[in-house]
Each structure stands twice: as structure tokens, then as C-alpha cells.
PDB file of N, CA, C and O in Angstrom:
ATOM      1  N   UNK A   1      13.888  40.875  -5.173  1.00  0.00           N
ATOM      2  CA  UNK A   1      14.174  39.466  -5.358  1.00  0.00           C
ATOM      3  C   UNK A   1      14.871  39.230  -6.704  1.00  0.00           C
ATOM      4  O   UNK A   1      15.830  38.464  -6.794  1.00  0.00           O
ATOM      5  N   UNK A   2      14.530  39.689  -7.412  1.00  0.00           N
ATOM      6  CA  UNK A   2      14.949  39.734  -9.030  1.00  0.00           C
ATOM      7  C   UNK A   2      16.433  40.134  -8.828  1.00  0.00           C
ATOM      8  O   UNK A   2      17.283  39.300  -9.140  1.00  0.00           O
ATOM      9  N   UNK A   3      16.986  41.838  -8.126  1.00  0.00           N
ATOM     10  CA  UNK A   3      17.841  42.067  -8.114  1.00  0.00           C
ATOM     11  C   UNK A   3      18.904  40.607  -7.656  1.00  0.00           C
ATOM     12  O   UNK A   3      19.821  40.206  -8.372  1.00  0.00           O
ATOM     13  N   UNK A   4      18.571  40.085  -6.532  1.00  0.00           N
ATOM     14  CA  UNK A   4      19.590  39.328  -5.641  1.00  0.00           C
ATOM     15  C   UNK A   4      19.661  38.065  -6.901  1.00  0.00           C
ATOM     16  O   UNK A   4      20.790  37.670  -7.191  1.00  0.00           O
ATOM     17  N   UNK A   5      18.519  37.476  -7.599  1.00  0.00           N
ATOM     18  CA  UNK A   5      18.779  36.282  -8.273  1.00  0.00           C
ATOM     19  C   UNK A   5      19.727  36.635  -9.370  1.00  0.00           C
ATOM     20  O   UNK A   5      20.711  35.910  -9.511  1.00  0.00           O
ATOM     21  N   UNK A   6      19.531  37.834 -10.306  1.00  0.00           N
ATOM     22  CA  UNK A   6      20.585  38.277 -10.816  1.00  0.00           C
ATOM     23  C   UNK A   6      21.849  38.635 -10.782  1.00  0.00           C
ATOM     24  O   UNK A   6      22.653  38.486 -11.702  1.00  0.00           O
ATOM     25  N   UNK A   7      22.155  39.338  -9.234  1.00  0.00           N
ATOM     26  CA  UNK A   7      23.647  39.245  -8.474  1.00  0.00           C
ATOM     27  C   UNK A   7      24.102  37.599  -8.377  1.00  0.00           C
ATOM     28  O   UNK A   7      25.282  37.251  -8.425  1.00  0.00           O
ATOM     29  N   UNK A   8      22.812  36.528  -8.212  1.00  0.00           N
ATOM     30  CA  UNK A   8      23.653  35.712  -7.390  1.00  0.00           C
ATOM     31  C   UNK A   8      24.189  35.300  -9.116  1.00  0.00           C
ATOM     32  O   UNK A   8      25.369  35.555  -9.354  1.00  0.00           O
ATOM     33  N   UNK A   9      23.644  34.904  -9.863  1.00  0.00           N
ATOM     34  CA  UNK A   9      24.227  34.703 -11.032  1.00  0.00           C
ATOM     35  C   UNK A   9      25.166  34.932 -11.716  1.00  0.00           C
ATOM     36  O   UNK A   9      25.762  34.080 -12.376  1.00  0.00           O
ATOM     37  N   UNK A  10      25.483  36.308 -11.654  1.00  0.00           N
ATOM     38  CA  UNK A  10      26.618  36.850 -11.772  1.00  0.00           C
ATOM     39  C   UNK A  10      27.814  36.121 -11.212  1.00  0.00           C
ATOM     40  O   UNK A  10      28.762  35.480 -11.665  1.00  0.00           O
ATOM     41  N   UNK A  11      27.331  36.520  -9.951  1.00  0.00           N
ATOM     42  CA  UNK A  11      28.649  35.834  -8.910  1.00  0.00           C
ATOM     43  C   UNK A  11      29.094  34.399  -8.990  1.00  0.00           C
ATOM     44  O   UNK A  11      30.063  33.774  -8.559  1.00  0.00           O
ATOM     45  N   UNK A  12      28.451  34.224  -9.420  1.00  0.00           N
ATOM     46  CA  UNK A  12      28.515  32.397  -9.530  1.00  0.00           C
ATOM     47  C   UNK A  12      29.211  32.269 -11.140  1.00  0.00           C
ATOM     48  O   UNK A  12      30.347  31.864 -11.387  1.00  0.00           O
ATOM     49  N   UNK A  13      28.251  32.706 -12.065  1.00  0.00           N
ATOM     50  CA  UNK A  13      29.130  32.405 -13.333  1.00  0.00           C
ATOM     51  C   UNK A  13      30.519  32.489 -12.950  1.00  0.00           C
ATOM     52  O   UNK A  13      31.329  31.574 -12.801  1.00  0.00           O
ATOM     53  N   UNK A  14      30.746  34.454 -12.739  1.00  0.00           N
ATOM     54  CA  UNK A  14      31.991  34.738 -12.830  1.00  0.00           C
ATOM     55  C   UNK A  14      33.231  34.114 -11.787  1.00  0.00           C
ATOM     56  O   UNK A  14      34.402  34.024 -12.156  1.00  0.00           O
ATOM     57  N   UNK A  15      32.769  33.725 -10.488  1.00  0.00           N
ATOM     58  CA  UNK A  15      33.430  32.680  -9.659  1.00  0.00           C
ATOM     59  C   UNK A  15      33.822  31.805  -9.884  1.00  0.00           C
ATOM     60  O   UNK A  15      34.890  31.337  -9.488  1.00  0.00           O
ATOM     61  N   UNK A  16      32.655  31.116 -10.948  1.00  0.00           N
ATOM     62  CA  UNK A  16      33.268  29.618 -11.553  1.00  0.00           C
ATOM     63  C   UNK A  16      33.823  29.700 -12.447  1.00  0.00           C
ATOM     64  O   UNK A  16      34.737  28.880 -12.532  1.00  0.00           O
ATOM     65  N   UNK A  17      33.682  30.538 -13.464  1.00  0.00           N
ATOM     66  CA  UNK A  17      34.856  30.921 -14.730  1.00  0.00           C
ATOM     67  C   UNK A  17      36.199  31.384 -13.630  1.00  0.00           C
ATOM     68  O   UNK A  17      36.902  30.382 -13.496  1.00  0.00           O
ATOM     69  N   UNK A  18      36.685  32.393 -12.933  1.00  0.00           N
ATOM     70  CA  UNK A  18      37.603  32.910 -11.846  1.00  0.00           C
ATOM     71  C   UNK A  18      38.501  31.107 -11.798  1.00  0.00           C
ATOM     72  O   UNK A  18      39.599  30.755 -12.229  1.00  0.00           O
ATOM     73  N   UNK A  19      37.575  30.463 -11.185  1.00  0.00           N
ATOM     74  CA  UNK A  19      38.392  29.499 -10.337  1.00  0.00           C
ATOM     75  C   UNK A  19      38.904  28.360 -11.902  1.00  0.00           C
ATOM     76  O   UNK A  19      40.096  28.055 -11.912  1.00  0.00           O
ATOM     77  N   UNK A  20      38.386  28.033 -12.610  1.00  0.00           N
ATOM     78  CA  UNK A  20      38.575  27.202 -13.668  1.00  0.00           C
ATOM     79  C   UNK A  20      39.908  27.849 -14.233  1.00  0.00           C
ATOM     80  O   UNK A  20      41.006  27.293 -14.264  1.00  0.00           O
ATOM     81  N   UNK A  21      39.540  29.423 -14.775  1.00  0.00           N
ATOM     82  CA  UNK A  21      40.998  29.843 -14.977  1.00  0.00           C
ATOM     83  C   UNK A  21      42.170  29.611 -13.716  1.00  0.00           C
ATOM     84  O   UNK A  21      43.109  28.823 -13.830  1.00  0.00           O
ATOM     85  N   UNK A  22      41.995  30.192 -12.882  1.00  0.00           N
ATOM     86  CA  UNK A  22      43.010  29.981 -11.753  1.00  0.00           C
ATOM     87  C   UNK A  22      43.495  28.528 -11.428  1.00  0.00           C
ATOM     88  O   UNK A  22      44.690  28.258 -11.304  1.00  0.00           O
ATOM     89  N   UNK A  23      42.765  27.864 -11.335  1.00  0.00           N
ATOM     90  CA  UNK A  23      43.383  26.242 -11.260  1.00  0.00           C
ATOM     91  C   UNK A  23      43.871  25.627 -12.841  1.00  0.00           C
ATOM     92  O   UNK A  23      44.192  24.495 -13.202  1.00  0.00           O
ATOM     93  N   UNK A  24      43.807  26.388 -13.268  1.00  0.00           N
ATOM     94  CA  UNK A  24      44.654  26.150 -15.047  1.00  0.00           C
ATOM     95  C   UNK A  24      43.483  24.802 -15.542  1.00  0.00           C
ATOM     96  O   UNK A  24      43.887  23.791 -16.117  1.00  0.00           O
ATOM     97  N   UNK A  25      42.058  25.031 -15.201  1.00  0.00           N
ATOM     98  CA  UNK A  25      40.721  24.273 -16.321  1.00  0.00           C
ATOM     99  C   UNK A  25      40.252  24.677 -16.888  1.00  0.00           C
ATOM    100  O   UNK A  25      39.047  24.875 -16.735  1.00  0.00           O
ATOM    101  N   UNK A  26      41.010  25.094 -18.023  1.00  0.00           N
ATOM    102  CA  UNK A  26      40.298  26.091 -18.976  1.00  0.00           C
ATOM    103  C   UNK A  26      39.402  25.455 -19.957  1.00  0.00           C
ATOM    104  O   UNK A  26      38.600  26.107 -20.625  1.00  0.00           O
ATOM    105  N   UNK A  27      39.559  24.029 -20.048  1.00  0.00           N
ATOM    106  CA  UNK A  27      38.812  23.018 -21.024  1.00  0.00           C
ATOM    107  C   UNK A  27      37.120  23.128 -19.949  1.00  0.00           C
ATOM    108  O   UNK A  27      36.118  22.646 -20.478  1.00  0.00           O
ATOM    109  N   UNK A  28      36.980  23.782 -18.485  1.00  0.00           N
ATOM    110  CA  UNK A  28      35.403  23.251 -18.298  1.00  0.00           C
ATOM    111  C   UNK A  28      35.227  24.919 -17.821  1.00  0.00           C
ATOM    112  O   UNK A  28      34.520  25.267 -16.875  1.00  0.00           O
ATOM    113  N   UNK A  29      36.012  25.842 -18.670  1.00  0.00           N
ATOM    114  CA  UNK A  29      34.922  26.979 -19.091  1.00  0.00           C
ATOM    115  C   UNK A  29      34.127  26.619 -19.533  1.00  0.00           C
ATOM    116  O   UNK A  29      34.214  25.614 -20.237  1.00  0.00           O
ATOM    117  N   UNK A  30      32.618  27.456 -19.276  1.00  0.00           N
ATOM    118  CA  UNK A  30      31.497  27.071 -19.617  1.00  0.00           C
ATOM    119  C   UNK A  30      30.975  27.306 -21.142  1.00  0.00           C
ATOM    120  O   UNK A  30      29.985  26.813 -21.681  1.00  0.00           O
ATOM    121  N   UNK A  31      31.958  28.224 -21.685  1.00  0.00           N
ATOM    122  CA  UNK A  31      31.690  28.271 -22.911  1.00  0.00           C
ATOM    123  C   UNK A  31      32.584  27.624 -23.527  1.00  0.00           C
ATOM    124  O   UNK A  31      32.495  28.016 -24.690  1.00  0.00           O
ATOM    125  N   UNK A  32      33.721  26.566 -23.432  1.00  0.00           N
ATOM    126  CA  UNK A  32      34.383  25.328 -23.852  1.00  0.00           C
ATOM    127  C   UNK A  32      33.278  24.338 -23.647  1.00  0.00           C
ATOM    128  O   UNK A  32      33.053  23.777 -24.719  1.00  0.00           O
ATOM    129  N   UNK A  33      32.431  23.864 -22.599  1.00  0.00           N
ATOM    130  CA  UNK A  33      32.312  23.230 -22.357  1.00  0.00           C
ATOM    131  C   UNK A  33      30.831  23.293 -23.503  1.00  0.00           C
ATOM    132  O   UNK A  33      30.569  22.586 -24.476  1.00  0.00           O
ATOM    133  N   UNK A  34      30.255  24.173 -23.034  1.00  0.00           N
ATOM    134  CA  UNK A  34      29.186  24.123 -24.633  1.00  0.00           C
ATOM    135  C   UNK A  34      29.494  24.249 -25.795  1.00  0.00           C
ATOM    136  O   UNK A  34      28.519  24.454 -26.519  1.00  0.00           O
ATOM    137  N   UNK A  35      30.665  24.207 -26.411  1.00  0.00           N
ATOM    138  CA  UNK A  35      31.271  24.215 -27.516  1.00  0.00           C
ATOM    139  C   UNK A  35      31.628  22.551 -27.651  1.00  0.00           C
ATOM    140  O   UNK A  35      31.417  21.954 -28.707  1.00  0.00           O
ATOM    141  N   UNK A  36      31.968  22.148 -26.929  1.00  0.00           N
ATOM    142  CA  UNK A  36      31.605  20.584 -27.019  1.00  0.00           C
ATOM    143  C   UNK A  36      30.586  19.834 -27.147  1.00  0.00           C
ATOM    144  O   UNK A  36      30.510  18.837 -27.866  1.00  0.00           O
ATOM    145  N   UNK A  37      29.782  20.269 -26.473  1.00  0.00           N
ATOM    146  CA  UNK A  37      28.015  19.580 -26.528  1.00  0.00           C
ATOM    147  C   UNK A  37      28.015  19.853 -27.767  1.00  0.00           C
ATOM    148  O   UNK A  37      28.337  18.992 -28.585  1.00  0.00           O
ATOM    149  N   UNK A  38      27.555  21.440 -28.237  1.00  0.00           N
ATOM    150  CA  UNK A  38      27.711  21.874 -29.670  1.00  0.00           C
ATOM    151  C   UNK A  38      28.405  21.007 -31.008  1.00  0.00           C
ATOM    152  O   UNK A  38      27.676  20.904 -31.994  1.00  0.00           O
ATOM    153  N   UNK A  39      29.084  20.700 -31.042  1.00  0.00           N
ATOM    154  CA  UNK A  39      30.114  19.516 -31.924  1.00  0.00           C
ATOM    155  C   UNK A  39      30.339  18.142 -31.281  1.00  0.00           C
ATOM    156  O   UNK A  39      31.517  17.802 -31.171  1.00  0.00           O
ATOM    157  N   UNK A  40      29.686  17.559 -30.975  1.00  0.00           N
ATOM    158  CA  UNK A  40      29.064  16.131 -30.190  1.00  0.00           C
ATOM    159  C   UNK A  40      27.851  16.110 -30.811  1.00  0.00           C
ATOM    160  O   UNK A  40      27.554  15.126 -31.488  1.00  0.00           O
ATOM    161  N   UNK A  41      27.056  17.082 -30.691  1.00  0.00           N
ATOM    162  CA  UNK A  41      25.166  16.866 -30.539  1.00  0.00           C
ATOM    163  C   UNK A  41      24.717  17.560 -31.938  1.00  0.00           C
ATOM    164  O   UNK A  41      24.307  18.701 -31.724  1.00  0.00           O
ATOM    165  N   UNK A  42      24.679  17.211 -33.246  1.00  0.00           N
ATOM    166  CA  UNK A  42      24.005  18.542 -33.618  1.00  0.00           C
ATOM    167  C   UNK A  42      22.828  18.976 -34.054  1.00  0.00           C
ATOM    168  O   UNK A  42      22.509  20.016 -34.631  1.00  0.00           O
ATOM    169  N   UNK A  43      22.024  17.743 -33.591  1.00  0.00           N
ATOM    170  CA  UNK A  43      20.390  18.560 -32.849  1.00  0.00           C
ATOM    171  C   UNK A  43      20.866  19.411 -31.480  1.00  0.00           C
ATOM    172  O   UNK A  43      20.375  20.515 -31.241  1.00  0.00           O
ATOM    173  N   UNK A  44      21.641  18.933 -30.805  1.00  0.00           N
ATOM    174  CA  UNK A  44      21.827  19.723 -29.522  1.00  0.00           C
ATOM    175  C   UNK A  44      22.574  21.137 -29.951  1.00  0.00           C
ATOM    176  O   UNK A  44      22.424  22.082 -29.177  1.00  0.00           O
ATOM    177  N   UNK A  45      22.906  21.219 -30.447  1.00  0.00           N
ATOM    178  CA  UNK A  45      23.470  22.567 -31.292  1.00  0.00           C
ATOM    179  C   UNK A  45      22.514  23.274 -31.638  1.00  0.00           C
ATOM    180  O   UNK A  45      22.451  24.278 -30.928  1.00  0.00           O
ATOM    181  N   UNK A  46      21.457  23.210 -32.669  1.00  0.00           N
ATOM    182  CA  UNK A  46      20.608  23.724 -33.246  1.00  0.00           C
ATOM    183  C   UNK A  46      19.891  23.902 -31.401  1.00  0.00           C
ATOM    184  O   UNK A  46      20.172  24.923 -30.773  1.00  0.00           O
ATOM    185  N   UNK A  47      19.268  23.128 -30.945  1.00  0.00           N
ATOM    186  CA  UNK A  47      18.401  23.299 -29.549  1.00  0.00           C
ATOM    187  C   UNK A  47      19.455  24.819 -28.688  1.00  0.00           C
ATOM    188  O   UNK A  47      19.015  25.955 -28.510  1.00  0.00           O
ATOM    189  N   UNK A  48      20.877  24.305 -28.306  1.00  0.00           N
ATOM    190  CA  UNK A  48      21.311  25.694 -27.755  1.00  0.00           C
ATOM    191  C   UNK A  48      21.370  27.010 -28.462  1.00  0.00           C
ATOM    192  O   UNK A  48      21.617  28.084 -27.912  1.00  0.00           O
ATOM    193  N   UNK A  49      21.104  26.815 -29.824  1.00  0.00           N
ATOM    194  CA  UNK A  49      21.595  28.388 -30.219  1.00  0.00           C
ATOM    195  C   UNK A  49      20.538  28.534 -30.381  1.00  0.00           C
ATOM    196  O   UNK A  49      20.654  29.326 -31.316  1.00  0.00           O
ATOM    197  N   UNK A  50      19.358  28.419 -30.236  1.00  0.00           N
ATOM    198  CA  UNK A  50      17.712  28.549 -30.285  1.00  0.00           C
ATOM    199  C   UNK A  50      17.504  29.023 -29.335  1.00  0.00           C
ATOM    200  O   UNK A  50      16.911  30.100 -29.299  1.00  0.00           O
ATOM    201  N   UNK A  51      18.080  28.142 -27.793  1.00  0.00           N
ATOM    202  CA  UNK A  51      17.942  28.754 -26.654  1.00  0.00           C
ATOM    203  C   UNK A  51      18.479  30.070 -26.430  1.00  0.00           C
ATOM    204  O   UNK A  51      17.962  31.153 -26.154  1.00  0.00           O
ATOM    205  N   UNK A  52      19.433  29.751 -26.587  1.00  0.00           N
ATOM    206  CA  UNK A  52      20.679  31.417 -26.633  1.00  0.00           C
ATOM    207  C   UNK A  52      19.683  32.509 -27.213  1.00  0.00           C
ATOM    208  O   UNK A  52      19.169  33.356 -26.483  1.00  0.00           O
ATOM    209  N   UNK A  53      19.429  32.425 -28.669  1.00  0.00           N
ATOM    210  CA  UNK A  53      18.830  33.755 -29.530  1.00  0.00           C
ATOM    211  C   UNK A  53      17.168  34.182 -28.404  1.00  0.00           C
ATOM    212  O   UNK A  53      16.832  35.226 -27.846  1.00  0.00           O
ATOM    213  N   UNK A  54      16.468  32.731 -28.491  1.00  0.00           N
ATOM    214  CA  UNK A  54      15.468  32.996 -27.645  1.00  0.00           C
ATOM    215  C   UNK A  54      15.601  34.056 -26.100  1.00  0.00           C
ATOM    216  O   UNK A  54      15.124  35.153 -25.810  1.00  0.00           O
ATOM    217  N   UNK A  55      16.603  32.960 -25.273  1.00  0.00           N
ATOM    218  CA  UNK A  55      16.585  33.962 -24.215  1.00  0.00           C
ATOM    219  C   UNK A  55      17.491  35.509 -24.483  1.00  0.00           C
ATOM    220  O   UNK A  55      17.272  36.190 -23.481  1.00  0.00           O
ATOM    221  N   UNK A  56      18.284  36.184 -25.325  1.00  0.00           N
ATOM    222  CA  UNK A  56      18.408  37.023 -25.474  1.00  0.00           C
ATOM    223  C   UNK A  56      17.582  38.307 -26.136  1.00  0.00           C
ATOM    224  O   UNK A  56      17.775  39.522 -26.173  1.00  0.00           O
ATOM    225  N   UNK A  57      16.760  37.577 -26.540  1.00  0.00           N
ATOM    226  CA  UNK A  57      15.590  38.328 -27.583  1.00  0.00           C
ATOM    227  C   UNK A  57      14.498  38.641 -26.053  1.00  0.00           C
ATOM    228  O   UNK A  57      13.761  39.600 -25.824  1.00  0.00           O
ATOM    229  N   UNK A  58      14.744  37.580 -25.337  1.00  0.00           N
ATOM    230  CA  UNK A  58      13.363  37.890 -24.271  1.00  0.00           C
ATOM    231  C   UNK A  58      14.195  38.969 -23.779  1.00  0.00           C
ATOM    232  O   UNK A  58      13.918  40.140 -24.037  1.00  0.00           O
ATOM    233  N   UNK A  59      15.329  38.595 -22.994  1.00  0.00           N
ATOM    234  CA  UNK A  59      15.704  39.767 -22.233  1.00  0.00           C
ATOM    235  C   UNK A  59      16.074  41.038 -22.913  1.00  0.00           C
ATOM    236  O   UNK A  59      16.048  42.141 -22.368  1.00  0.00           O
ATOM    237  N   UNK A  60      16.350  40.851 -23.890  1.00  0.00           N
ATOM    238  CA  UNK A  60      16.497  42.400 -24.310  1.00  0.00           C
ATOM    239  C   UNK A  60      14.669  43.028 -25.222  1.00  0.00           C
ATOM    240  O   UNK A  60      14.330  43.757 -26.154  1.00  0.00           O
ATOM    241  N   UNK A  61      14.299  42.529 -24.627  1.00  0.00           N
ATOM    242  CA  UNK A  61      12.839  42.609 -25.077  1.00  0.00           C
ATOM    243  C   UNK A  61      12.435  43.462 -26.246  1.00  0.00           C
ATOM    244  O   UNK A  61      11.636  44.387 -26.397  1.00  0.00           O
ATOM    245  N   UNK A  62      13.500  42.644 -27.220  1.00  0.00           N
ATOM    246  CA  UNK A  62      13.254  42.457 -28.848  1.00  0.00           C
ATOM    247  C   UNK A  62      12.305  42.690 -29.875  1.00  0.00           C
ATOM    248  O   UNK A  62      12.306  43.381 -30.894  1.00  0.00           O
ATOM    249  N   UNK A  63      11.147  41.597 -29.096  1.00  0.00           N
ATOM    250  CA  UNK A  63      10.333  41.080 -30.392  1.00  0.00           C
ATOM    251  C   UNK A  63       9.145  41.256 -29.395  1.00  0.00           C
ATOM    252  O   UNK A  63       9.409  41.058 -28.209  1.00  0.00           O
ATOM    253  N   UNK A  64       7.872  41.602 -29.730  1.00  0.00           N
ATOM    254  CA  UNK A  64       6.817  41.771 -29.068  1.00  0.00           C
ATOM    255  C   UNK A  64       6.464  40.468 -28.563  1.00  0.00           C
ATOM    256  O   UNK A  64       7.102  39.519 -29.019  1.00  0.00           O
ATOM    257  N   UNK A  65       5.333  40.185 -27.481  1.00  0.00           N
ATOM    258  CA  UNK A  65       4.969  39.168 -26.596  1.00  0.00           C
ATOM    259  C   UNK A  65       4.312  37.902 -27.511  1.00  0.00           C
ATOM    260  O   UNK A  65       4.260  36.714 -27.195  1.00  0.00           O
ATOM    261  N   UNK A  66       3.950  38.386 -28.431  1.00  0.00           N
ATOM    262  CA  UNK A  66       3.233  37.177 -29.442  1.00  0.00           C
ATOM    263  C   UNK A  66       4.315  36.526 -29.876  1.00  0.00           C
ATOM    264  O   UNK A  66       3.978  35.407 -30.264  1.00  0.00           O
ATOM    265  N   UNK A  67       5.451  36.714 -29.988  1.00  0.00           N
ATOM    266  CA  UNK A  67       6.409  36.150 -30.681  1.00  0.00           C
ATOM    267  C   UNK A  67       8.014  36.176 -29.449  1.00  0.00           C
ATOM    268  O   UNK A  67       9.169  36.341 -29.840  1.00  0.00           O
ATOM    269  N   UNK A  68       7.672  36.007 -28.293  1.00  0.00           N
ATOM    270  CA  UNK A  68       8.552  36.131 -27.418  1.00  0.00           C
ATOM    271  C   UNK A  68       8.105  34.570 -26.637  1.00  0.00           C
ATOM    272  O   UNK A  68       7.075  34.247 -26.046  1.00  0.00           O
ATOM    273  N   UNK A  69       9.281  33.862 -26.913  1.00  0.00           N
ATOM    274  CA  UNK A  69       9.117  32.095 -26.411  1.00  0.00           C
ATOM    275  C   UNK A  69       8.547  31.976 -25.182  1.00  0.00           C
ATOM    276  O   UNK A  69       7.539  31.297 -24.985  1.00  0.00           O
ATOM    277  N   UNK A  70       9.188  32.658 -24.245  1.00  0.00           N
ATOM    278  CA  UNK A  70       9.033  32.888 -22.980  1.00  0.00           C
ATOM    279  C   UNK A  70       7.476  33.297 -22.141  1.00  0.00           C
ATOM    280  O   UNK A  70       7.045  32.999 -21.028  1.00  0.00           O
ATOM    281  N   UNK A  71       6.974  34.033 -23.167  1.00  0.00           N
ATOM    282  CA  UNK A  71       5.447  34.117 -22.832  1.00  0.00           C
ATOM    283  C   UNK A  71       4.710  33.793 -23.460  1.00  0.00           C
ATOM    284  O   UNK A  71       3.566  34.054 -23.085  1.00  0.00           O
ATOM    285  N   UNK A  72       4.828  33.222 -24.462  1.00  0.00           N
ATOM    286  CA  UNK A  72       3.822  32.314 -24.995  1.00  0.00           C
ATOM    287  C   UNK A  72       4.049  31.086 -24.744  1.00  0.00           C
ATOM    288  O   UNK A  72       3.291  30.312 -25.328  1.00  0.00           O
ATOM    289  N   UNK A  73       5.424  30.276 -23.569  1.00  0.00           N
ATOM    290  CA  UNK A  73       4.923  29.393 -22.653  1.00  0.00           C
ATOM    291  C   UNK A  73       4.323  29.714 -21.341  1.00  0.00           C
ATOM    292  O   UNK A  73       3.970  28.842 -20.547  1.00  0.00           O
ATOM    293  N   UNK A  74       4.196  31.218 -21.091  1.00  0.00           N
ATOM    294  CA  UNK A  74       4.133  31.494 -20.284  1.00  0.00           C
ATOM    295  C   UNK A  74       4.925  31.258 -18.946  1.00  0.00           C
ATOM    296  O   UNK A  74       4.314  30.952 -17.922  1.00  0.00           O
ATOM    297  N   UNK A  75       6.002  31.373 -18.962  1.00  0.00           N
ATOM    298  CA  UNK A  75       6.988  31.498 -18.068  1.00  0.00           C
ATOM    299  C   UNK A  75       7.422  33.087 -17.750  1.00  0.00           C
ATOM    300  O   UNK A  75       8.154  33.460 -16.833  1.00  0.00           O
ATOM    301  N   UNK A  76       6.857  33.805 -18.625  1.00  0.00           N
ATOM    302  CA  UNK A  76       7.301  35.214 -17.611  1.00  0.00           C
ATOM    303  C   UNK A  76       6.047  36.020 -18.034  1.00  0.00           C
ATOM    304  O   UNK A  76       5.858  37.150 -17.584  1.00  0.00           O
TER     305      UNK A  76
END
């Protein structure tokens, strides 16, 4: 199950980045498009790159479980 939710993700990011370039919308790449929130918001800035470091630290399973966001809300 894990495998397929991770394929479908894939496929989907990279589909929707695929088609944005191909129809010449390069302004609602998804990383344009959070680069805007980013410089609009900047509590919302500080909140995404929190998120970002967080979920990369979980998945590359970084930092031990006491100090991993994700399970000490217990979400994984």
C-alpha cells in the first residue's frame, strides 16, 4: 500500500509539473507557486520551511523519535 501511495505521488507531482510546463504555466509550478505564498505570508514562510525541514528529517529518518514531529504527534 505504501509502495502504490508513493508511485501515485510521484505520478501526479511529476504529471502536473509535465503538463504546466507543456501548456507554457510555468508561473503554477508548484514550486513558483510556493514561492509566492512564501513572499505574501511571512508567518506562512517560516510555517512551510518548518514543514519542509520537518518532513524531510522524518523521512530520511534523521533525528531520533523523541525529536521527530511526526511521532510525537503521532502520525506515524
Amino acid at each position: 500500500m505504501g509502495t502504490r501511495a508513493w508511485t501515485a505521488l510521484v505520478i501526479g507531482i511529476a504529471g502536473y509539473e509535465a503538463y504546466c510546463i507543456r501548456s507554457e504555466r510555468q508561473d503554477e509550478l508548484l514550486s513558483r507557486v510556493l514561492d509566492r505564498a512564501r513572499a505574501k505570508h511571512p508567518v506562512a514562510n517560516v510555517a512551510i520551511l518548518a514543514t519542509i525541514a520537518a518532513t524531510s528529517l522524518h523521512l530520511a529518518r534523521a533525528v531520533p523519535s523523541r525529536f521527530d514531529v511526526f511521532a510525537l504527534l503521532h502520525i506515524a
